[in-house]
C-alpha positions as CSV (number, residue, x, y, z in Angstrom):
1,X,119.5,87.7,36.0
2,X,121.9,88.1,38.9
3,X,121.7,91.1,41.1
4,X,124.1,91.7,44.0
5,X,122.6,94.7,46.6
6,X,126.0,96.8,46.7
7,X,127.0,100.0,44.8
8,X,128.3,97.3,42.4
9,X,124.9,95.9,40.9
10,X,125.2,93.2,38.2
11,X,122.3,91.7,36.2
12,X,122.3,88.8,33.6
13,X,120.3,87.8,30.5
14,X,120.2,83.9,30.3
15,X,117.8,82.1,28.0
16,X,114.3,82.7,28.9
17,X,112.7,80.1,30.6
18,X,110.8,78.0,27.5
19,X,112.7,79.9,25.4
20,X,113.0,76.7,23.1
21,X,109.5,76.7,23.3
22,X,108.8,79.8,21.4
23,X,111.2,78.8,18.5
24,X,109.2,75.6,17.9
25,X,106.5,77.9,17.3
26,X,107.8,81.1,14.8
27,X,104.5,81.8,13.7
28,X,102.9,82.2,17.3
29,X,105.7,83.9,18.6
30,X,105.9,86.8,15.3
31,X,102.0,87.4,16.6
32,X,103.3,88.1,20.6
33,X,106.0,89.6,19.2
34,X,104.2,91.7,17.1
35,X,101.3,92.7,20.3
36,X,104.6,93.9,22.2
37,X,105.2,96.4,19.1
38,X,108.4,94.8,18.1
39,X,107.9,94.6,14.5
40,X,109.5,97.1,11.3
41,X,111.8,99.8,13.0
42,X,110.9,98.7,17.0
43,X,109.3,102.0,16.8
44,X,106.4,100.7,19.4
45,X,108.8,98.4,20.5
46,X,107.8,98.1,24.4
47,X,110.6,96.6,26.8
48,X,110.0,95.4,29.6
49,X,111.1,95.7,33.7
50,X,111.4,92.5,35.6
51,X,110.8,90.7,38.7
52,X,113.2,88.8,40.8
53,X,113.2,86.0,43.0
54,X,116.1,84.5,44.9
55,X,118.0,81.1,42.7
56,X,120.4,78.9,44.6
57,X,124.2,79.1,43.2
58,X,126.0,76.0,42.8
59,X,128.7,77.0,45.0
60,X,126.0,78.1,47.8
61,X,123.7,81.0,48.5
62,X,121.2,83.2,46.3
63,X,121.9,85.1,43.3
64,X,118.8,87.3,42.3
65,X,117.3,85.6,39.0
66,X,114.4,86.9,36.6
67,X,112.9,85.1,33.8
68,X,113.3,87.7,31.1
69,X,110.9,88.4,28.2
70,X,111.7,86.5,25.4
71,X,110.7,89.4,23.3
72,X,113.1,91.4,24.5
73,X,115.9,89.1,24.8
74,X,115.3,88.3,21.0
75,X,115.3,91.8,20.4
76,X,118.5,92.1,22.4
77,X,120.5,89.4,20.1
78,X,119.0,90.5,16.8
79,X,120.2,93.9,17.4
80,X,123.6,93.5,19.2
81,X,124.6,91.1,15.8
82,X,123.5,93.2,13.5
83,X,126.1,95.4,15.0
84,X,128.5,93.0,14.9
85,X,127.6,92.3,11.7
86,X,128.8,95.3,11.1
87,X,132.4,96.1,13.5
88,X,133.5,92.6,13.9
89,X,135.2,92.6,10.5
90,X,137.1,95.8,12.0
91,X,138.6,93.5,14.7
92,X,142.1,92.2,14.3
93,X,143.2,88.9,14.3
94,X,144.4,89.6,17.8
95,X,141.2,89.3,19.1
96,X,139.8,86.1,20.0
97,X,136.7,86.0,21.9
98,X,133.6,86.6,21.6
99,X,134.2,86.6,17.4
100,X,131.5,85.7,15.0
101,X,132.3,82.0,13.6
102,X,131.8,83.7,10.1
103,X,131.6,87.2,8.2
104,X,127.2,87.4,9.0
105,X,126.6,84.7,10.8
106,X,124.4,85.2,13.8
107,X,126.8,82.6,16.4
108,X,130.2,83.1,17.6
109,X,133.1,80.7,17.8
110,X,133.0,78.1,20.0
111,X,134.2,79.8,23.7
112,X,136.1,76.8,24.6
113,X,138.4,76.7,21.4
114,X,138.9,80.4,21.3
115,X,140.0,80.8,25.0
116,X,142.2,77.7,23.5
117,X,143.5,79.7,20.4
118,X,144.4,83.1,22.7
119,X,146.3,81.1,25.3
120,X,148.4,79.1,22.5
121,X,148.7,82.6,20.5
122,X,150.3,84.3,23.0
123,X,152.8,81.2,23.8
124,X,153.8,80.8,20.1
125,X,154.5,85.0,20.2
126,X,156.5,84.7,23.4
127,X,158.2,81.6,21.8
128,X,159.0,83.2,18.6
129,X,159.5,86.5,19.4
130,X,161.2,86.1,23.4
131,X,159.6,89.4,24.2
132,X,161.5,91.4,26.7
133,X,158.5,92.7,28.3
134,X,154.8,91.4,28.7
135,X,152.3,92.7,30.4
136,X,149.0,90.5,31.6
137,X,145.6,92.0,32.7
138,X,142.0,92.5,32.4
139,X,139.7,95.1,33.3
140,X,137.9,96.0,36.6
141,X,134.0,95.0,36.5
142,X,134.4,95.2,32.9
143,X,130.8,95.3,32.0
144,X,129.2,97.1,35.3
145,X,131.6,99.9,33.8
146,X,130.7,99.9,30.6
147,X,128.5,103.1,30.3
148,X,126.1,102.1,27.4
149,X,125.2,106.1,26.7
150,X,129.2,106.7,26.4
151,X,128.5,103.2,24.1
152,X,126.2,104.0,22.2
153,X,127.6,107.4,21.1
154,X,130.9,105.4,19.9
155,X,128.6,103.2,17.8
156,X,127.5,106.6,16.2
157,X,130.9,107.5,15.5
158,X,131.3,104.1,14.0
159,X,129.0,104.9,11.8
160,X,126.6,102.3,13.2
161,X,122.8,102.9,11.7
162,X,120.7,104.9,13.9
163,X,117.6,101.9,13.4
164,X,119.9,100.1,15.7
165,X,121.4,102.2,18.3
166,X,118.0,104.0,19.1
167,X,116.8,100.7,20.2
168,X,119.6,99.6,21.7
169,X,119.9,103.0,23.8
170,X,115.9,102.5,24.7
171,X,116.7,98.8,25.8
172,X,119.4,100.0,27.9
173,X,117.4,102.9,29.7
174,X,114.5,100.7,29.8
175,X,116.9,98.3,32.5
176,X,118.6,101.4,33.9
177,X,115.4,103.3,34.8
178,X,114.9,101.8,38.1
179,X,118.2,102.7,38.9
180,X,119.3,99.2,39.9
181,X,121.8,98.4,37.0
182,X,124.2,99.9,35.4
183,X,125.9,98.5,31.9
184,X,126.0,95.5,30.0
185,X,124.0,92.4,31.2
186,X,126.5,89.8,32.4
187,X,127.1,86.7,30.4
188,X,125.6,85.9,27.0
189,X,126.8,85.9,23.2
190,X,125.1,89.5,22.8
191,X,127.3,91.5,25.2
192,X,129.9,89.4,24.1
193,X,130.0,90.8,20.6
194,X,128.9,94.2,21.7
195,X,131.9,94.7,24.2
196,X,133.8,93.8,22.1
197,X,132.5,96.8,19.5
198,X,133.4,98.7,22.7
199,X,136.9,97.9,23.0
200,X,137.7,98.2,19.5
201,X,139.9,101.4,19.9
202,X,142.4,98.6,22.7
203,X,142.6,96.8,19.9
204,X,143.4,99.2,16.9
205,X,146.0,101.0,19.4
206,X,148.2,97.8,20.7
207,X,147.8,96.9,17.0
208,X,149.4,100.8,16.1
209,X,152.1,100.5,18.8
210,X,152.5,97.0,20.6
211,X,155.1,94.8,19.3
212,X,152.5,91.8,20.0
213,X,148.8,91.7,21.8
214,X,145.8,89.1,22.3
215,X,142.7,90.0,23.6
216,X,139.5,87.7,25.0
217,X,137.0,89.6,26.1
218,X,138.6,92.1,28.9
219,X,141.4,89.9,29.0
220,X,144.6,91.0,27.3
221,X,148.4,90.6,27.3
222,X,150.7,92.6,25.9
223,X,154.5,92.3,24.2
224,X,157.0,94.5,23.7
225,X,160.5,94.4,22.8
226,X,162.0,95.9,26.1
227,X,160.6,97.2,29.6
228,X,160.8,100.8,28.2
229,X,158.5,100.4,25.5
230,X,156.2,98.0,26.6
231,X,155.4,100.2,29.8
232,X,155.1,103.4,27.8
233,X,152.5,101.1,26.1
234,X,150.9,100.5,29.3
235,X,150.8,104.1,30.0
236,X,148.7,105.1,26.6
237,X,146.4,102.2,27.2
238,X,145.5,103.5,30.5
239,X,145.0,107.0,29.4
240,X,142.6,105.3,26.5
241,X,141.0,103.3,29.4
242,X,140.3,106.3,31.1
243,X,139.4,108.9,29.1
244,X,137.9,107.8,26.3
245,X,136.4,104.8,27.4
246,X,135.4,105.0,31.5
247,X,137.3,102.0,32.2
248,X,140.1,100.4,34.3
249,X,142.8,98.4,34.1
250,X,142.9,95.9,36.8
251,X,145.5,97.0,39.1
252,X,145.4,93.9,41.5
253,X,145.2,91.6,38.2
254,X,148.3,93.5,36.1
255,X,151.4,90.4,36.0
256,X,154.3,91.9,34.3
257,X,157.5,90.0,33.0
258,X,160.9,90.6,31.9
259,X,161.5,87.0,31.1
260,X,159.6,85.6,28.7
261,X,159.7,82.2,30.2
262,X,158.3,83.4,33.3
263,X,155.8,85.1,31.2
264,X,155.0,81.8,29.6
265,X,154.5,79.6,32.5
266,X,152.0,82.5,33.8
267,X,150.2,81.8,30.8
268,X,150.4,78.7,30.8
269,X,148.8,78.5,34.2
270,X,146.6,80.9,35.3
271,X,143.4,79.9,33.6
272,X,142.2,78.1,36.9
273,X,142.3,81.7,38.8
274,X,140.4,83.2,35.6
275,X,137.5,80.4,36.6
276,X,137.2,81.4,40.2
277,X,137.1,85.1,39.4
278,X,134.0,84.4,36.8
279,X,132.8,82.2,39.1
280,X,132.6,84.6,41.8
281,X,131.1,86.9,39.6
282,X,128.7,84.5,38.6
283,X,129.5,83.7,35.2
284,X,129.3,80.5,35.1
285,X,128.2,79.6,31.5
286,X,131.8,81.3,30.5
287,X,133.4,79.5,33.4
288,X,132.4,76.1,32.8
289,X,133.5,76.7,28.7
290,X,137.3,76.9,30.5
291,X,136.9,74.1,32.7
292,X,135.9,72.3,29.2
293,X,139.0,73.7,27.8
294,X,141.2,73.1,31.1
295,X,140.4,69.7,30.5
296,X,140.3,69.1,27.2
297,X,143.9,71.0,26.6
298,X,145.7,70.4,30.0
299,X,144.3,67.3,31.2
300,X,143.4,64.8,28.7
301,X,146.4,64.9,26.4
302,X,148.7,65.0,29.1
303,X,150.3,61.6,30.1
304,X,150.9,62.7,33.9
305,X,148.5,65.3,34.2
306,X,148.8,67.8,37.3
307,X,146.7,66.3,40.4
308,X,145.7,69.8,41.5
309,X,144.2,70.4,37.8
310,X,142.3,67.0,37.6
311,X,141.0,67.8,41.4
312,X,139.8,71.6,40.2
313,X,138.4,70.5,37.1
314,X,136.2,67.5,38.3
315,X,135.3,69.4,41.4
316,X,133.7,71.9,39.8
317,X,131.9,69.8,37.3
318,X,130.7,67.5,39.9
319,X,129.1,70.0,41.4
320,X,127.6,71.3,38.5
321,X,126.2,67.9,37.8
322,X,128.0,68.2,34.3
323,X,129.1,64.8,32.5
324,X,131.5,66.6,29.9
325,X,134.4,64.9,31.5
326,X,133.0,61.3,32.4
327,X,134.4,59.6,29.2
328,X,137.8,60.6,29.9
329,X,138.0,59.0,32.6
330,X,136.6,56.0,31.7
331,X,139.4,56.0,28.1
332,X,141.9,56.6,30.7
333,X,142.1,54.7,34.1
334,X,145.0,56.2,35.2
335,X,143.4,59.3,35.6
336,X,141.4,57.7,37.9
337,X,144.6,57.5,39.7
338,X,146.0,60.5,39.8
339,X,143.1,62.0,42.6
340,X,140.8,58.7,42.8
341,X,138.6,60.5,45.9
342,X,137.6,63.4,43.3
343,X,137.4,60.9,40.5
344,X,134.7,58.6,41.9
345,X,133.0,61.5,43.4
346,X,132.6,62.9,40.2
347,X,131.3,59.9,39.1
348,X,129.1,59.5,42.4
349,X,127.4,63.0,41.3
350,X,127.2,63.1,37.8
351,X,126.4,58.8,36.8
352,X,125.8,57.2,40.1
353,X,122.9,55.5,38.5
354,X,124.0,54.5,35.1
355,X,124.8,50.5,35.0
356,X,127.2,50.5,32.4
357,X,130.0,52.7,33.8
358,X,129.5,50.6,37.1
359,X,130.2,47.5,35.9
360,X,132.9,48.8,33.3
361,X,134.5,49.9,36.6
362,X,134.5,46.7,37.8
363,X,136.7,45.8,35.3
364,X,139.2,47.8,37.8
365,X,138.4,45.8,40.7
366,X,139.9,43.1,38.9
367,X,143.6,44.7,38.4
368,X,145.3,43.3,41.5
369,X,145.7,46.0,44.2
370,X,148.7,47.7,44.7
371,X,149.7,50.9,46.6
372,X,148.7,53.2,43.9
373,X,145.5,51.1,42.8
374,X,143.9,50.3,46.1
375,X,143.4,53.9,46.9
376,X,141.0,53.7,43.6
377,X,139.6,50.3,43.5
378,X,138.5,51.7,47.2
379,X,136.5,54.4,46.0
380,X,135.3,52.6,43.0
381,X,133.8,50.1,45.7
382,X,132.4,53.3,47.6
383,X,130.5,54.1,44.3
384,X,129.2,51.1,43.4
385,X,127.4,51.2,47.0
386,X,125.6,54.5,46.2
387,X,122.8,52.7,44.2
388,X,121.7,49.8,43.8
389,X,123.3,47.4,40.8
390,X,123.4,44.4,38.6
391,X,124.1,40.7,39.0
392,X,127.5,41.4,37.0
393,X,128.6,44.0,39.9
394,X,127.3,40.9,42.6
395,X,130.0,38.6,41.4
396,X,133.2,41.2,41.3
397,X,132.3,42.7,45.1
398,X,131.6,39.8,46.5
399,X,135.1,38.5,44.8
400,X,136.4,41.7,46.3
401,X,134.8,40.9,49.8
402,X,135.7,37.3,50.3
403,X,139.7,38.2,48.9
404,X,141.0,38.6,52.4
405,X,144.8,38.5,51.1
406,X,145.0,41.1,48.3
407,X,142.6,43.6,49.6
408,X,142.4,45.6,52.8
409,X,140.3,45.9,55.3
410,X,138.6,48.9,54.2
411,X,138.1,48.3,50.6
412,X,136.4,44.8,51.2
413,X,134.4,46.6,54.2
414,X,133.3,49.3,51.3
415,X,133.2,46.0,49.2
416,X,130.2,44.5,51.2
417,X,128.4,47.8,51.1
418,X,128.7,47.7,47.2
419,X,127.2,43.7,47.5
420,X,124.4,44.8,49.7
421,X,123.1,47.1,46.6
422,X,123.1,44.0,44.3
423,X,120.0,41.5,43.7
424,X,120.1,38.0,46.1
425,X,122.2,39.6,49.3
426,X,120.7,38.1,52.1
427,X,120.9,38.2,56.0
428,X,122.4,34.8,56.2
429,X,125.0,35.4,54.0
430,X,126.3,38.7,56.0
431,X,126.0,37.3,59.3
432,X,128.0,33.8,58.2
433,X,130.6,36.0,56.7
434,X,130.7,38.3,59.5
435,X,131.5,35.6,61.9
436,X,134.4,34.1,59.9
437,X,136.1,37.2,58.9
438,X,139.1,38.4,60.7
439,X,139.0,42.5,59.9
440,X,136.6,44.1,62.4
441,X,136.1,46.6,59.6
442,X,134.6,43.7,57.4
443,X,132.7,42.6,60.3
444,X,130.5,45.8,61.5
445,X,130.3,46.5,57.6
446,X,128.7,43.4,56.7
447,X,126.6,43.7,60.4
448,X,125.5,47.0,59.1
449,X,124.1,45.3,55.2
450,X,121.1,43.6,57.5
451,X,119.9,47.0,58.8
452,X,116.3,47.2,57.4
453,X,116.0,42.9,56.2
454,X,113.1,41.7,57.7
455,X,113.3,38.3,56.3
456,X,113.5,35.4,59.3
457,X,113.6,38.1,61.9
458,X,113.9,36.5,65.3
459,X,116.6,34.2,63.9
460,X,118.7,37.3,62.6
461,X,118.1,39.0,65.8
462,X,119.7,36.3,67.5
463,X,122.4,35.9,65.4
464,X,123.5,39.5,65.7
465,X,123.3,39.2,68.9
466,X,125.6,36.6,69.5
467,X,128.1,38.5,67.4
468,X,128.1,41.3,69.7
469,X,128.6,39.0,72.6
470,X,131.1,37.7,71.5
471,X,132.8,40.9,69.8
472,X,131.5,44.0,72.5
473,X,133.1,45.9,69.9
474,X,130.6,45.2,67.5
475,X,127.5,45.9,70.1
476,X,126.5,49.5,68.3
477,X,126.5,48.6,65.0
478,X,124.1,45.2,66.1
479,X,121.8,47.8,67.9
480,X,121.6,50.2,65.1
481,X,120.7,47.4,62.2
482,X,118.2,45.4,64.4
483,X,116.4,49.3,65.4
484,X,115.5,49.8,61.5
């Protein structure tokens, strides 16, 4: 759970910590279940507060976390898809996240391919239909504002059963009682499907009046054959927003276009500001299903894909310590190209120990360096000398190393770094080099591979020493590796 100390207080239900746990065991977790009172019509059904303890966020401070009950959380997803069992068969076919992936099934589509199928619906609309007005927003702290007693009264007039809203209303209380939290929990396939019962009467009045709409989540766009119409639109959403529902549009987030070109290339491109928002929010689990989809859709297919996309995407995986986009790089090697620094530092975080990719890299060291490949074959050294690797990688950086003519100074200085971390690298062999080389670079880089060998150490101590005589230059680097 995630709780931010401000009017605006947000709270999360992730899985419960050994949450797999329980399901390996059905029959011991009906009897807990059961001792908590939620059993037949959750009657004695019991919910529970929580306590909270600061979690590190991936892009730096604390977000306040909880391990919930995994009663309650059950609870929480068997009621919420009973509803949707229920109102997601009302939903139009505008509507695209959040969906169940079949009439009563208990999982919903997969978020990465819906986000995929709203963002190429509403291009094919603007390309069929070259709307003379769109409209593109979301909603402002869309579930903070969702006011679950207002919510639970529309499920009533839904007809919802009462066996489900009573519990759903006592859950909600329950979380609400200390008067910490307001709303839907952030994140999760339950308030997924139940905001999107919410929002049902957006989608049943762009469907009465809109010449076109998509929605995804609190996310929406809107189409309309001239400015007129499609702002007298906006003006009856808003009022529904308002005063039937408690919400609000986005203001600071609305993008309206009279070209429909303009409209597309919005479309087109905005999905890396819709990641930073959820990612300042803390939703990262949605977040990272759009970097997925950034990369699958924008990236990978594309033959000379945007640098600034690649960067974003692998930037935020890497931190994340998430491997989803390590085999396209490795199909594809002029990816590597396109932003080799955030390329092999992706790498760096997410394989930096895995043998294979290193010396399938090496197969890159090979290519002779250009301009464009020296920047990479660089960096691929500079990851090949974050751990330490196999005979195979010995032989292609010390090829690297000793090729004075094709490579520069730097890469064959990150080169003997790389050689360093492979089996038989000896003092001898840096200090013979160091003294033939030319590069300076090459020279203190190899100096600095003895730091820490204390094989034959008074004759390597003389031998560095003599190559600081007769380079001063090199005097620091000879201190530092004969002080280990």
């Amino acid at each position: 759970m995630r709780h931010v100390a401000s009017e605006d207080r947000w709270y999360e239900v992730p899985d419960a910590l050994g949450f797999r746990d329980y399901l390996r065991f059905p029959d011991l977790f009906a009897a807990f279940a059961a001792k908590r009172g939620a059993t037949a019509d959750l009657t004695d059904w019991r919910p529970q507060r929580y306590d909270w303890f600061p979690y590190p966020k991936w892009v730096g401070g604390y977000r306040q976390m909880t391990t919930p009950d995994a009663v309650d959380r059950v609870v929480y997803r068997l009621l919420a898809f009973n509803v949707a069992f229920l109102s997601d068969p009302s939903l139009s076919g505008h509507v695209f996240g959040n969906r169940l992936l079949r009439p009563g099934a208990s999982s919903i589509r997969v978020p990465t391919k819906a986000w995929v199928e709203f963002k190429n619906y509403q291009l094919a609309s603007l390309s069929a239909n070259a709307w003379g007005y769109t409209c593109v927003s979301d909603l402002s702290g869309f579930y903070l504002a969702i006011n679950t007693e207002l919510f639970c009264n529309r499920l009533r007039e839904r007809s919802i059963p009462e066996h489900l809203v009573q519990p759903l209303e006592r859950l909600f209380n329950k979380w609400h009682s200390g008067k910490e939290f307001r709303g839907l929990p952030v994140g999760g396939e339950s308030s997924g499907v139940l905001s999107n019962t919410f929002l049902l009467p957006v989608d049943e009045l762009l469907s009465k009046y809109a010449g076109d709409h998509g929605m995804y989540g609190d996310d929406f766009a809107i189409f309309a054959p001239e400015v007129g119409a499609g702002r007298a639109i906006l003006e009856i959403l808003d009022e529904t927003f308002s005063n039937h529902l408690g919400l609000k549009r986005n203001i600071a987030k609305t993008h309206e276009f009279t070209d429909p070109e303009e409209a597309a290339d919005y479309i087109e491109n905005h999905l890396l500001a819709s990641i930073e928002v959820l990612e300042e929010i803390g939703d990262d689990e949605t977040a990272t299903h759009k970097l997925y989809a950034l990369w699958d859709e924008r990236v990978m297919p594309n033959p000379s894909p945007d640098a600034a996309e690649v960067h974003f995407v692998l930037a935020r995986l890497g931190k994340r310590a998430d491997t989803y986009a390590v085999a396209g790089l490795l199909q594809r090697s002029d990816l590597l190209q396109v932003d080799p620094k955030a390329s092999i530092g992706y790498l760096t975080r997410t394989a930096v120990r895995d043998q294979e990719i290193a010396e399938r890299l090496c197969l890159l060291l090979d290519m002779p360096p250009t301009v464009t490949s020296e920047a990479m074959q660089l960096h691929i050294c500079r990851f090949l000398a974050s751990a330490s690797r196999t005979s195979a990688v010995a032989a292609v950086t010390e090829r690297v190393l000793d090729d004075g003519h094709g490579f520069r100074g730097q890469t064959r200085a990150m080169a003997a770094q790389a050689r360093s971390r492979c089996p038989n690298w000896h003092h001898a062999d840096a200090i013979d080099r160091a003294d033939a080389d030319a590069s300076f670079l090459v020279r203190r880089s190899l100096i600095g591979t003895t730091r820490g060998m204390n094989e034959h150490l008074p004759t390597r101590t003389l031998a560095l020493r003599e190559l600081a005589r007769r380079d001063p230059a090199l005097t620091p680097t000879a201190a530092w590796a004969l002080a280990a």
